[in-house]
C-alpha positions as CSV (number, residue, x, y, z in Angstrom):
1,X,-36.8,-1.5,4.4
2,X,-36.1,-5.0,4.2
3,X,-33.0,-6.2,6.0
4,X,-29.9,-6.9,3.8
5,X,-29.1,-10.4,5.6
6,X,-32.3,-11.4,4.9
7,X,-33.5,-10.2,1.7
8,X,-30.2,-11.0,-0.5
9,X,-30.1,-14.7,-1.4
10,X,-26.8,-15.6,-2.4
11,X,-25.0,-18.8,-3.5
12,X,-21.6,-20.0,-2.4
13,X,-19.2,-22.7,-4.7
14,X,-16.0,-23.5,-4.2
15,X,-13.5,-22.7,-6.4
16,X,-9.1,-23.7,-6.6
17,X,-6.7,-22.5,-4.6
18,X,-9.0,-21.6,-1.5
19,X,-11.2,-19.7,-4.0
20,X,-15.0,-19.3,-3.4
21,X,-17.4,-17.8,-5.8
22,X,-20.5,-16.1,-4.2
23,X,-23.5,-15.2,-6.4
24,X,-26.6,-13.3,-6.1
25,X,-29.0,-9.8,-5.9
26,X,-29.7,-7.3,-3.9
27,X,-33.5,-6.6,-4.3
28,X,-34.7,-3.5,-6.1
29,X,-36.2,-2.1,-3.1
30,X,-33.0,-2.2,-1.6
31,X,-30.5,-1.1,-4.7
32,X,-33.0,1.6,-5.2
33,X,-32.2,2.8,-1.4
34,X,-29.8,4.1,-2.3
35,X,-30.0,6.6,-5.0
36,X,-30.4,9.4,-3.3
37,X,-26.9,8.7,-1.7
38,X,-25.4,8.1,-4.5
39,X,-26.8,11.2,-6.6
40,X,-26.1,13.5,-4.1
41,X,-22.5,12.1,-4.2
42,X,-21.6,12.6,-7.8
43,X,-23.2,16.0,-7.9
44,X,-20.6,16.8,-4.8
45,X,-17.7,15.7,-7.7
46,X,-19.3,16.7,-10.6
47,X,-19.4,20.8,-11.9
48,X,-22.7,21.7,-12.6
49,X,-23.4,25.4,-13.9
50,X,-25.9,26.8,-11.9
51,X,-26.2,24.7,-9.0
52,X,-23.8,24.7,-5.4
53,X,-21.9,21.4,-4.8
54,X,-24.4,18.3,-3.6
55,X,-27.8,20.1,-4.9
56,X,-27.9,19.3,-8.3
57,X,-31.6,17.2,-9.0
58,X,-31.0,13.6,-10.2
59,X,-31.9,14.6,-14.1
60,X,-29.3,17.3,-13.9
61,X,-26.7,15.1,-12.6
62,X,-27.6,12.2,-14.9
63,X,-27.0,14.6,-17.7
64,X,-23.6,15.4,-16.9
65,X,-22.2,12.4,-15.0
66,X,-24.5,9.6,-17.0
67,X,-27.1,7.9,-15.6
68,X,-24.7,4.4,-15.5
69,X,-22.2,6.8,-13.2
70,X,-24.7,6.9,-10.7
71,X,-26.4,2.9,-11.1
72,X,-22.6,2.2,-10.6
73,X,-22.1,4.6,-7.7
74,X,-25.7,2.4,-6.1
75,X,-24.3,-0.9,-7.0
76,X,-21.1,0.4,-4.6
77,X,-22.9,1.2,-2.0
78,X,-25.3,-1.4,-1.8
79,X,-22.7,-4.3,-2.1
80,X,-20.7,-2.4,0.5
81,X,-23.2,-2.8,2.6
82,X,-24.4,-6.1,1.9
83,X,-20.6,-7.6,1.8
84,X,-20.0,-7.8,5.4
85,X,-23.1,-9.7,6.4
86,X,-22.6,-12.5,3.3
87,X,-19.3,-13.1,4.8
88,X,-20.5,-13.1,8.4
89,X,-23.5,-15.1,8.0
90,X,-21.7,-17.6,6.0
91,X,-19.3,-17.9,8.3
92,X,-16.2,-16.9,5.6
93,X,-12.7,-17.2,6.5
94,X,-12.0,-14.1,4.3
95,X,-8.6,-12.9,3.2
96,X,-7.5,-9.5,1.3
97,X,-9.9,-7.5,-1.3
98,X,-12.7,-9.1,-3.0
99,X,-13.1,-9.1,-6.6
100,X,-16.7,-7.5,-7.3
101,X,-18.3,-8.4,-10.9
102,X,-21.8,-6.9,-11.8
103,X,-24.0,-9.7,-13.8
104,X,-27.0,-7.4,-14.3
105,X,-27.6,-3.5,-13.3
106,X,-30.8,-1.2,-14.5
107,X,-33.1,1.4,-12.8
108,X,-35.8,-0.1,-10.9
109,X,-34.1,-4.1,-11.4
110,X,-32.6,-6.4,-8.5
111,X,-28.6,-5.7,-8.8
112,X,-27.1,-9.2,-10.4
113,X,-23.3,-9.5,-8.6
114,X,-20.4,-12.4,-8.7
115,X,-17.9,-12.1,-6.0
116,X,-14.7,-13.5,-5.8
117,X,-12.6,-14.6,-2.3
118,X,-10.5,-15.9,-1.0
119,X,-10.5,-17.4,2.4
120,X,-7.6,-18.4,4.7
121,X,-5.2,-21.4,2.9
122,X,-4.0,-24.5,4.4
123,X,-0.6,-22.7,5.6
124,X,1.8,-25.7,6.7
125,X,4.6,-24.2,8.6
126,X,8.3,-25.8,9.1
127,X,9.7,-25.1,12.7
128,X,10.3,-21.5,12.5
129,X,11.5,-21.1,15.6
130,X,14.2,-23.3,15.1
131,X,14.8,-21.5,11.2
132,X,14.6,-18.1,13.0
133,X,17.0,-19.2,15.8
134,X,19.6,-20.6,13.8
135,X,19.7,-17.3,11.4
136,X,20.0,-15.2,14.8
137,X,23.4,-17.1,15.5
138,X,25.1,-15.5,12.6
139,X,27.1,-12.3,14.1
140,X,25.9,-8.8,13.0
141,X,28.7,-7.0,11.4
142,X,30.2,-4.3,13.2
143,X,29.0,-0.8,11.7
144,X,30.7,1.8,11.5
145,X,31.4,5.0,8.8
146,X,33.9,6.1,7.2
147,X,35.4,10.0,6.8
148,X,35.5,9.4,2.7
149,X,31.5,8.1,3.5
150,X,30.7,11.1,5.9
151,X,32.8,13.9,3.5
152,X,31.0,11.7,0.2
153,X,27.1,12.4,1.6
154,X,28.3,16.1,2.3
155,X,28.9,16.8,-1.6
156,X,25.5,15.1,-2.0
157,X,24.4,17.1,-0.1
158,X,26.0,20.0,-1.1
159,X,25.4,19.6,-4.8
160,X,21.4,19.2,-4.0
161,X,21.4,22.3,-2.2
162,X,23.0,23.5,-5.1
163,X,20.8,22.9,-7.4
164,X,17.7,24.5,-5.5
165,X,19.8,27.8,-4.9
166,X,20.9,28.0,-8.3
167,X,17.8,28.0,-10.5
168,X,17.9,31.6,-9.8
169,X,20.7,33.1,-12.1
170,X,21.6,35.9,-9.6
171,X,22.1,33.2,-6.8
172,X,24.2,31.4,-8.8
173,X,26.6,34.1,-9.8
174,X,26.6,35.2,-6.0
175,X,27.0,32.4,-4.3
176,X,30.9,30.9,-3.5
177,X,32.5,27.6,-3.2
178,X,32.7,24.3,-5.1
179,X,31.5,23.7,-9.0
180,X,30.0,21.1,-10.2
181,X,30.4,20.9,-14.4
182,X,30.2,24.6,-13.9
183,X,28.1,25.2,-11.8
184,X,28.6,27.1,-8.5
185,X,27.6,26.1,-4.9
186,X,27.4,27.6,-1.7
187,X,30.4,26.3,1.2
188,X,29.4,24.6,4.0
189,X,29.2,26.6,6.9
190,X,28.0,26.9,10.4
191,X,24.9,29.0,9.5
192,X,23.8,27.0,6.1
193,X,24.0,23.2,7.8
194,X,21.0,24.9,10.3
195,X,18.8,24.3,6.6
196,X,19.4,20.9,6.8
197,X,18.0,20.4,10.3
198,X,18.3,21.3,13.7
199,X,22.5,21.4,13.8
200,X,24.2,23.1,15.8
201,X,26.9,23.8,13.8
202,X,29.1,22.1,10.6
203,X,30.6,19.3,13.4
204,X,27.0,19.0,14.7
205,X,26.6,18.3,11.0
206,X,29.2,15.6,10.4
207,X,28.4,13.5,13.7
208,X,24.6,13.6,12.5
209,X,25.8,12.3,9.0
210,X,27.8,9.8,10.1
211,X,25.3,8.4,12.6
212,X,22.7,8.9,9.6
213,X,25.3,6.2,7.5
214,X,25.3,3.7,10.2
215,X,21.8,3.7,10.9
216,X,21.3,3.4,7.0
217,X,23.8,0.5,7.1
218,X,22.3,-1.4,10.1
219,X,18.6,-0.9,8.4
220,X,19.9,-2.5,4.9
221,X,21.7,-5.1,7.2
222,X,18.4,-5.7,8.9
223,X,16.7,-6.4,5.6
224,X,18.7,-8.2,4.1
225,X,18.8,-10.6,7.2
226,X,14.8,-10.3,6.9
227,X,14.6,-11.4,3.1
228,X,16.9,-14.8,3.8
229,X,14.7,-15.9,7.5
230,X,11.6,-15.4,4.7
231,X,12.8,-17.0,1.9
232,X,14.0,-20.2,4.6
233,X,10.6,-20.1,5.9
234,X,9.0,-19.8,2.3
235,X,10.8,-22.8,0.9
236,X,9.7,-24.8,3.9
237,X,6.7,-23.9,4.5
238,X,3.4,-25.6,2.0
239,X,0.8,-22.9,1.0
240,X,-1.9,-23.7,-1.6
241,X,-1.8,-19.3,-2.4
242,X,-5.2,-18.2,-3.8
243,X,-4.7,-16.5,-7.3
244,X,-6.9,-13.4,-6.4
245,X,-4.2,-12.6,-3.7
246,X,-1.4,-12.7,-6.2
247,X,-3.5,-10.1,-8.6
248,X,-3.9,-8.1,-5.7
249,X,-0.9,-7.8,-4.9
250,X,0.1,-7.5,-8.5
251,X,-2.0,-4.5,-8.6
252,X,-0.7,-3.1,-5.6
253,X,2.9,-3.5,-7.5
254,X,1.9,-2.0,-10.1
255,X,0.5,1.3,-8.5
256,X,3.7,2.1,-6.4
257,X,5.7,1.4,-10.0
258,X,3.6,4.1,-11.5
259,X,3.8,6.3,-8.2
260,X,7.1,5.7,-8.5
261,X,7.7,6.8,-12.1
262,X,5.1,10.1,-11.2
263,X,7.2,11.2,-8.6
264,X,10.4,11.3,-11.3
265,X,8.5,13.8,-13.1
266,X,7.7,11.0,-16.2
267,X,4.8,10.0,-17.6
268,X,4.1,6.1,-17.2
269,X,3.4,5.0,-20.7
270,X,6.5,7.0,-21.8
271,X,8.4,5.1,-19.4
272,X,7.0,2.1,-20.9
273,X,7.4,2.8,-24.2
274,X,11.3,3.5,-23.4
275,X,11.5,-0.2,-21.5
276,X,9.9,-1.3,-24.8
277,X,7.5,-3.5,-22.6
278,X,3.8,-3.5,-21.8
279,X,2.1,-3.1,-18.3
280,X,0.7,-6.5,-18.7
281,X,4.2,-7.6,-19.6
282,X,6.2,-5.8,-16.9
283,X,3.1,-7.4,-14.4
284,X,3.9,-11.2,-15.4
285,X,7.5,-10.6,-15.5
286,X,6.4,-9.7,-11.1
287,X,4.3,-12.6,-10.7
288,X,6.6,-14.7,-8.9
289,X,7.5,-12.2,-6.7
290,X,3.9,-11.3,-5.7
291,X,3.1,-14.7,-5.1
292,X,6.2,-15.1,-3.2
293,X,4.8,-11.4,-0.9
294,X,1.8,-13.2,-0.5
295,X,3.3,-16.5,0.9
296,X,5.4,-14.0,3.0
297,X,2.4,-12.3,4.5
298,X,0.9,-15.6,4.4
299,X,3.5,-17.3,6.9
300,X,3.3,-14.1,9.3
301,X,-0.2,-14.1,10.1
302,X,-0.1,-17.8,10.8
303,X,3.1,-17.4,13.3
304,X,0.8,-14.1,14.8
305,X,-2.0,-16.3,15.3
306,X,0.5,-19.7,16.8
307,X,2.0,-17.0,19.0
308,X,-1.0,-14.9,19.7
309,X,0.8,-11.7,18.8
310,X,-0.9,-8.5,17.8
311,X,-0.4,-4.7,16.7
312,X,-0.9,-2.2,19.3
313,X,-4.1,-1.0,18.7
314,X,-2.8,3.1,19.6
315,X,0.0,2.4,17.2
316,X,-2.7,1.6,14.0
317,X,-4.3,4.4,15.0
318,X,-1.2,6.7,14.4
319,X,-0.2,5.1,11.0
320,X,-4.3,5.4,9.8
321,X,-3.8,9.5,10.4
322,X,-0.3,8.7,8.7
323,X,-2.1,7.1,5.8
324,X,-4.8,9.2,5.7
325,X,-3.0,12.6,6.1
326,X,-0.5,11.5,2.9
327,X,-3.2,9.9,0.8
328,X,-6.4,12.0,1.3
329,X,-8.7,9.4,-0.8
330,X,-7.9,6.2,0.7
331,X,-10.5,4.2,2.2
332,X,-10.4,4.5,6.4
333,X,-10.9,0.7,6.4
334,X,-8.7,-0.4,4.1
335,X,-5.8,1.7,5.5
336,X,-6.7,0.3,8.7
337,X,-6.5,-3.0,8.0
338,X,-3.1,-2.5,6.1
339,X,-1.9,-0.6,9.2
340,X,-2.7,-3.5,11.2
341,X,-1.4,-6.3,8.6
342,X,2.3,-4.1,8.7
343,X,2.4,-3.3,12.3
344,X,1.4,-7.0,13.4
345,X,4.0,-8.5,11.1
346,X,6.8,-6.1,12.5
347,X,5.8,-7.8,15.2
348,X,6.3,-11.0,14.8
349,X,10.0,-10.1,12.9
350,X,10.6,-9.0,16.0
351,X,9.4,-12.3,18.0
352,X,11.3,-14.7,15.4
353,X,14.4,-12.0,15.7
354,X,14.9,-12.8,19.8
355,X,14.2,-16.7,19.5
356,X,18.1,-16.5,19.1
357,X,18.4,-14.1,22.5
């Protein structure tokens, strides 16, 4: 088989906003590589009467997934495979998710593809030392939590628990306590708080809570001091953003909204249809503040790389399983490479948070 590197020819043009455009095919020979692959693939995903998963022949699977399902499921794989040695032999400064276009795709033809990038900005940064410095003078309030706040998160608490125990009418009538518009829920005692957690008993319970408030307090405190050192360093700092960054982070918006709204129990173009707005409405109504995450993330890589910091390469291992263990379909790599993105740019939070030490 030919080599990738050197059989794919491909074109790079510069586009705006630290844009490039790269252009060419992959070689029959070499898109037709990987057929097999990809047959064997759908037929894994695909129900086929009369055949075990994966063992399906290529006519049978054509028949039920299409044969364009499986000259897509080549075009993946061969441009997954061809990707990382463009950018490398052309020496590309690349930054986030390509955007992949086929120009031309048929059995037994060279695969036609456009590729969109971006590579690494001009990223002109004010003193952010100095920025970060003066915003760790200011004096972090004093937390602390009240009885009404401890007693208030115990009826939450309370009422939830309700709520599970009393979808079964025979519970509800048996259980004592507490109603809530009519319905009844169980006391708090020293043998209940143990469903919670591991508490020893119901003053176990409250210290827990009210630690549980002040930690919740300091965390919102934390970001908020977090969103104003960002937005200091954002209007000080000159980026020329890349637009295929913004989309992508549009996108990623987008899919946590709908997440979001799944996890509610609603359907998403319900919800829309409620708000009275489109997707693509909602999305330009967030496209300042995706181009303002992308500046963000932007600005932190550039202080990572001025000040050499980087994730611990144990602790991106341990949020990959996270990731991987939570969202079962996710791409290893990608959640890798978000795993470090995160972890490096707590990081350097933490660097620009003790410049004031």
């Amino acid at each position: 088989m030919l080599s990738y590197i050197m059989a794919i020819q491909v074109a790079v043009s510069k586009k705006e906003k630290s844009e490039l455009e790269i252009t060419g095919e992959v070689p029959s020979e070499i898109f037709e590589s990987h057929r097999s692959d990809a047959v064997k693939y759908l037929s894994e995903r695909v129900n086929i009467p009369g055949f075990r998963k994966g063992k399906a022949p290529e006519n049978i699977v054509a028949q039920h997934a299409g044969g364009m399902a499986i000259l897509e499921e080549m075009a993946e794989r061969a441009l997954g495979r061809a990707y990382p040695d463009i950018i490398a032999e052309n020496k590309l400064d690349v930054v986030g998710d390509p955007a992949v276009q086929i120009t031309k795709i048929a059995k037994g033809s060279p695969l036609g593809f456009k590729i969109t990038v971006a590579v690494s900005p001009e990223v002109t940064l004010p003193d952010y030392k100095k920025i970060a410095e003066k915003a760790a003078k200011e004096p972090i309030k004093e937390m602390g939590a009240t009885d009404e706040e401890v007693e208030k998160t115990i009826a939450e608490i309370r009422k939830l628990r309700a709520r599970t125990v009393t979808q079964n009418e025979e519970l509800r009538t048996k259980n004592a306590g507490g109603t809530e518009e009519g319905k009844e829920f169980p006391p708090l005692m020293d043998e209940n708080v143990k469903e919670f957690g591991e508490f020893e008993n119901i003053a176990d319970f409250r210290v827990k809570i009210k630690e549980n408030i002040i930690a919740e307090k300091k965390a919102k405190e934390m970001q908020k001091r977090r969103a104003e050192l960002t937005e200091e360093l954002v209007k000080a700092s000159s980026i020329d953003v890349p637009r295929i960054l913004v989309e992508r982070e549009l996108d990623r918006l987008m899919a946590q909204f709908a997440s979001d709204i799944s996890r509610m129990g609603l359907q998403f173009d319900k919800y829309l249809e409620h708000l009275k707005k489109t997707a693509e409405e909602i999305r330009n109504e967030w496209r300042d503040q995706a181009e303002k995450n992308v500046k963000i993330g932007l600005i932190l890589t550039k202080i990572a790389e001025m000040e050499k910091v980087s994730a611990d390469p144990a602790a991106v291992e341990t949020e990959v399983k996270h990731i991987m263990e939570h969202y079962p379909g996710a791409r290893e790599d990608r959640a890798r490479t978000y795993a470090a993105t995160i972890l490096k740019h707590e990081k350097v939070f933490e660097f620009l948070e003790n410049q004031g030490a």
